[in-house]
C-alpha positions as CSV (number, residue, x, y, z in Angstrom):
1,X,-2.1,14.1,-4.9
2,X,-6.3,15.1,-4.5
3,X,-8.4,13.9,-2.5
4,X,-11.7,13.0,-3.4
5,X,-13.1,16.5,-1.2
6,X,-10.2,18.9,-3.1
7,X,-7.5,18.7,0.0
8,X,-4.4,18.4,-1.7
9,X,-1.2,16.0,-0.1
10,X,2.6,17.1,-1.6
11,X,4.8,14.5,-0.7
12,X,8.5,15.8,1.2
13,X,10.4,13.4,-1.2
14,X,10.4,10.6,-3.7
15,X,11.2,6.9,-3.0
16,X,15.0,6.8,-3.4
17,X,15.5,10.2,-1.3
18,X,13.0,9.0,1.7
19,X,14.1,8.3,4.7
20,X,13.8,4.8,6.3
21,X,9.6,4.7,6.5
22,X,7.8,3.3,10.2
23,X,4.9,3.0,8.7
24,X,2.9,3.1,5.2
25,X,-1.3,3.8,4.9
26,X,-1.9,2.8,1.6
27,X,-4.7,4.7,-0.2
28,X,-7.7,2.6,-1.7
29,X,-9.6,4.0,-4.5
30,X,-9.0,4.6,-8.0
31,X,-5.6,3.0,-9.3
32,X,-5.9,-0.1,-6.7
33,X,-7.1,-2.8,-9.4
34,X,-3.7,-1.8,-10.9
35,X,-1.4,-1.4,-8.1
36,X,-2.3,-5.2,-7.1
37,X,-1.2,-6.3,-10.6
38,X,2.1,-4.4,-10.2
39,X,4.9,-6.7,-9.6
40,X,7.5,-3.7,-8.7
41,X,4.8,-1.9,-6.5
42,X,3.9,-5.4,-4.4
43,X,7.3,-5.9,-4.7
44,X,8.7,-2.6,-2.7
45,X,5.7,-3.4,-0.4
46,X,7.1,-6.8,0.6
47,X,10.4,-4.7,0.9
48,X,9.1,-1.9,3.2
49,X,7.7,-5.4,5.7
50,X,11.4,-6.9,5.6
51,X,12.4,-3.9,6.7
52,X,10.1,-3.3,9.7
53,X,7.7,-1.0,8.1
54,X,4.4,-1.0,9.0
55,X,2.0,-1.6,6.8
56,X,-1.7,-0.7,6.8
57,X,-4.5,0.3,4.5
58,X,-7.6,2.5,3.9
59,X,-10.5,1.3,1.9
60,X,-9.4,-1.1,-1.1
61,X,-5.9,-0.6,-0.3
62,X,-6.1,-3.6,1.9
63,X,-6.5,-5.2,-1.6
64,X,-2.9,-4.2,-2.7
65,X,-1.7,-5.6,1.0
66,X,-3.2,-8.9,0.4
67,X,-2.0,-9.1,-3.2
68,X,1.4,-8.5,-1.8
69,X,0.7,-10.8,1.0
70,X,0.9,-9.6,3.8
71,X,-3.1,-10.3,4.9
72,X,-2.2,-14.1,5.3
73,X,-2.9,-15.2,8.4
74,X,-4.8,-12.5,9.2
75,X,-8.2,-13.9,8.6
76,X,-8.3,-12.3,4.9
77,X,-8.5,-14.6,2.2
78,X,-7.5,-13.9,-1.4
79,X,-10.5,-14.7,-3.5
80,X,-13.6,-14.8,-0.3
81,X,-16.9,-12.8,-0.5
């Protein structure tokens, strides 16, 4: 992956090789709109929480979390301005 400034992020492995995760920064930017439609991506989110996974969020990331609901009761609400 690029970042927006050139550095580049390689990732050590791919979903089914990682080990067990403690906790999960999801990116905002372009893509989010999408990823918060995803059913498979909210999905593994709502997975990764069962499992004790921190989740948290940069930027319009925190739009995937609430789309997979985990902002609820949190003092987010789907929808406010």
């Amino acid at each position: 992956m690029r970042c927006a400034k050139g550095l580049g992020l390689v990732a050590d492995h791919d979903l089914p090789s990682a080990p067990p995760l403690d906790l999960l920064i999801h990116p905002g930017g372009d893509g989010t709109r999408a990823l918060a439609k995803d059913q498979s991506h909210l999905s593994r989110l709502q997975e990764l929480h069962r499992q004790g996974t921190i989740l948290a969020s940069v930027c319009t990331g925190s739009l995937v979390l609430a789309a997979a609901g985990r902002l609820s009761g949190h003092g987010f609400r789907r929808g406010a301005r």
